[in-house]
BARO-399176 format. One line per field, with one value per atom (N, C-alpha, C): chain; atom name; x, y, z. Coordinates in steps of 0.02 Angstrom, whole numbers. Layout:
BEGIN
unit: A, ...
site: CA, ...
east: X, ...
north: Y, ...
up: Z, ...
% end
This chain:
BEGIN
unit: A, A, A, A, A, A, A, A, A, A, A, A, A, A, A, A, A, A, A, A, A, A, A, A, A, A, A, A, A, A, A, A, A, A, A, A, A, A, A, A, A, A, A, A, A, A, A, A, A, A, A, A, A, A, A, A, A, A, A, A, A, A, A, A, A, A, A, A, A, A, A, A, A, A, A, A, A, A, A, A, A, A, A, A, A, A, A, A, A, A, A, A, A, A, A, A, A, A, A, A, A, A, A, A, A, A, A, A, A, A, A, A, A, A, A, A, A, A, A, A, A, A, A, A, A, A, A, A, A, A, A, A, A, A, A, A, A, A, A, A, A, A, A, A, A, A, A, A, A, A, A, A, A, A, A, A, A, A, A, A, A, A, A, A, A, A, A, A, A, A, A, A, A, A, A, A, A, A, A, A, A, A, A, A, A, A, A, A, A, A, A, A, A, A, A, A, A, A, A, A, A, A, A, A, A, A, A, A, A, A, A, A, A, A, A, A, A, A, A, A, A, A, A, A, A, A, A, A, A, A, A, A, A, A, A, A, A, A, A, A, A, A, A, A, A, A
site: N, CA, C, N, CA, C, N, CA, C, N, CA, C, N, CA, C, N, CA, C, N, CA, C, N, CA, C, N, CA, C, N, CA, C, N, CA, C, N, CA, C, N, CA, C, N, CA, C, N, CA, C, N, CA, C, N, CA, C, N, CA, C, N, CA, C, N, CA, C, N, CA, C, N, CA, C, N, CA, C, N, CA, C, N, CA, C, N, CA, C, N, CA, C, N, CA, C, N, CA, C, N, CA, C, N, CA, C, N, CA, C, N, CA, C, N, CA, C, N, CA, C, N, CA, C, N, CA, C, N, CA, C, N, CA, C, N, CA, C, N, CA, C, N, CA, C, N, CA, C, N, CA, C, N, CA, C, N, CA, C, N, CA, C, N, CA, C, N, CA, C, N, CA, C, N, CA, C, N, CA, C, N, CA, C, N, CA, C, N, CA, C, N, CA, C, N, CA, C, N, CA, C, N, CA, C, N, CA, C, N, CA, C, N, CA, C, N, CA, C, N, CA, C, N, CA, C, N, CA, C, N, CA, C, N, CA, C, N, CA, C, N, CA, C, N, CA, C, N, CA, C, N, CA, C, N, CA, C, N, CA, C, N, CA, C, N, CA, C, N, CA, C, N, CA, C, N, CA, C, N, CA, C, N, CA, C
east: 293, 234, 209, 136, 108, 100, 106, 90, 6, 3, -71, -79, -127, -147, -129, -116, -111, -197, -185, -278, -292, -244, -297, -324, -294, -305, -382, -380, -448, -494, -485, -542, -561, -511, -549, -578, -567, -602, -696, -695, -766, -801, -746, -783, -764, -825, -822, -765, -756, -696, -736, -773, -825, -831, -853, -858, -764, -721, -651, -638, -655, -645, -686, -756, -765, -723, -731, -675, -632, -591, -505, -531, -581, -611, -629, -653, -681, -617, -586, -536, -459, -461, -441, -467, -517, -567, -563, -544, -512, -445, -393, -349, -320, -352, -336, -389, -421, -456, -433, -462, -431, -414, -448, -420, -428, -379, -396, -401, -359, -349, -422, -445, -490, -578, -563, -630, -617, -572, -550, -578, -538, -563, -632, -676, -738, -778, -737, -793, -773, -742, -720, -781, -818, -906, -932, -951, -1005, -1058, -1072, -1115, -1098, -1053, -1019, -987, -1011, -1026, -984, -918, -852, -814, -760, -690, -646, -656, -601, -550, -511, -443, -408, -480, -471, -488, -536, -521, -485, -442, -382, -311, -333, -257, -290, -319, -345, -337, -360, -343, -278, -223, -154, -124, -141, -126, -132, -184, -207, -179, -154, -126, -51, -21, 36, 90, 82, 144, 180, 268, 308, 318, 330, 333, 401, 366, 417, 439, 514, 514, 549, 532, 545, 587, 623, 691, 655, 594, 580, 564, 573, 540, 481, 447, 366, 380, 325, 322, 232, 263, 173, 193, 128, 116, 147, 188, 196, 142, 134, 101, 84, 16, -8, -2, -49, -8, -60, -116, -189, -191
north: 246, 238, 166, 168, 102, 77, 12, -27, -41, -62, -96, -110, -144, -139, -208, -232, -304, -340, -405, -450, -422, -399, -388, -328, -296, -206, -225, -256, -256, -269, -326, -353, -338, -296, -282, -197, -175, -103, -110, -64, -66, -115, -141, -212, -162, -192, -175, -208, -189, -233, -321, -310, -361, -418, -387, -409, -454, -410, -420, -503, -488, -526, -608, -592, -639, -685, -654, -677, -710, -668, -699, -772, -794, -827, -900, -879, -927, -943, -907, -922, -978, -964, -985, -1066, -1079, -1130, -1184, -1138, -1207, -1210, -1182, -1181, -1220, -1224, -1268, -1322, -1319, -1389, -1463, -1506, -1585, -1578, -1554, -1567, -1495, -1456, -1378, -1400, -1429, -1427, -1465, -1531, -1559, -1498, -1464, -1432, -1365, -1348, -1281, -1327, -1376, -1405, -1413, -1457, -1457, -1406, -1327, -1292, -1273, -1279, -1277, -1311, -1298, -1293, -1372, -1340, -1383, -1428, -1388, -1439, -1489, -1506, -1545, -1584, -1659, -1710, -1754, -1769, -1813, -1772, -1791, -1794, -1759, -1757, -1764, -1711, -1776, -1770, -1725, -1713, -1658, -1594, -1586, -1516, -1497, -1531, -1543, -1544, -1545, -1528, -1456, -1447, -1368, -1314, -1338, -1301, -1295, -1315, -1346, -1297, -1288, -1272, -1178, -1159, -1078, -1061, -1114, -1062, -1074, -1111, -1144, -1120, -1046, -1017, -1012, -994, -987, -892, -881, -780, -770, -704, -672, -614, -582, -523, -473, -417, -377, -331, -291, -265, -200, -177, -110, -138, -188, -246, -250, -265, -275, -351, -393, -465, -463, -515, -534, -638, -655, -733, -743, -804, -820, -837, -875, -882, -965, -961, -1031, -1064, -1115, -1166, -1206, -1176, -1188, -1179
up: 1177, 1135, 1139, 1147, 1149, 1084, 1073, 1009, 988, 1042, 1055, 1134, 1162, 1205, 1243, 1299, 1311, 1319, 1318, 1319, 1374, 1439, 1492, 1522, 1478, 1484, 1445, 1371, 1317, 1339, 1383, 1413, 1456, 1511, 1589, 1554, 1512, 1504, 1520, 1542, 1563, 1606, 1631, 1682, 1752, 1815, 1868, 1907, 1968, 2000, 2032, 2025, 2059, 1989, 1924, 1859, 1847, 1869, 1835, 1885, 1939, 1997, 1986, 1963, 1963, 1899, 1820, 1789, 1808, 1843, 1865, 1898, 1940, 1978, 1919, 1883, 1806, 1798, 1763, 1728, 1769, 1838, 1880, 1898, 1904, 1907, 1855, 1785, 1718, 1715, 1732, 1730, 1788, 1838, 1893, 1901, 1849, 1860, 1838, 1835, 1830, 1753, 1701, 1643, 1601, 1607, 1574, 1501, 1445, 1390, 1375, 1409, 1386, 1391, 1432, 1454, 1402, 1375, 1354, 1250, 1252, 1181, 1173, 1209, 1228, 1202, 1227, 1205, 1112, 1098, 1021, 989, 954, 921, 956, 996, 1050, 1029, 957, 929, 884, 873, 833, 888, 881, 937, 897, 990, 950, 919, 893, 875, 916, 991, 1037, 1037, 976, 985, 927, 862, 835, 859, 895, 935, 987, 1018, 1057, 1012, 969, 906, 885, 872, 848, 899, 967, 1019, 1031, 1017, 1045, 985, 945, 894, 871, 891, 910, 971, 1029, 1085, 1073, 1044, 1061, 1011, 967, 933, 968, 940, 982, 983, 1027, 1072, 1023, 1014, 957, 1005, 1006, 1061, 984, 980, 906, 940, 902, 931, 941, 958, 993, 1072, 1075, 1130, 1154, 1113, 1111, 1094, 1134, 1127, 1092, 1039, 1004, 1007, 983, 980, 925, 906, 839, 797, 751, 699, 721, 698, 732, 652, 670, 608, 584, 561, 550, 468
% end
């Protein structure tokens, strides 16, 4: 029995293979780029000009729970700290 669904089942539903592809391609592109965390904070409300290094703690902070594995062995995110 499924629990829920994983992010990449949710997200590729209804995407073409061409659509999924280019994705993987994006996503690939910040993650291997010169500064992922800085370009990934950046976009954290765009319009709110400056504070860096507070949306680089906010970001750090929503990805960075620690993996819980539950004894049916289903893995979820821990609890962020916001």
């Amino acid at each position: 029995r499924v629990h829920k669904k994983s992010y990449d089942e949710s997200v590729s539903e209804g995407m073409s293979e061409e659509e999924r592809a280019q994705l993987d391609g994006e996503v690939m592109a910040v993650a291997t780029g010169e500064d992922p965390v800085g370009a990934l904070s950046s976009a954290i409300a765009p319009e709110i000009w400056g504070h860096e290094d507070i949306k680089r703690a906010l970001l750090l902070q929503l990805v960075g729970g620690c993996t819980r594995k539950l004894p049916d062995g289903m893995r979820i995110r821990g609890d962020i700290n916001i």
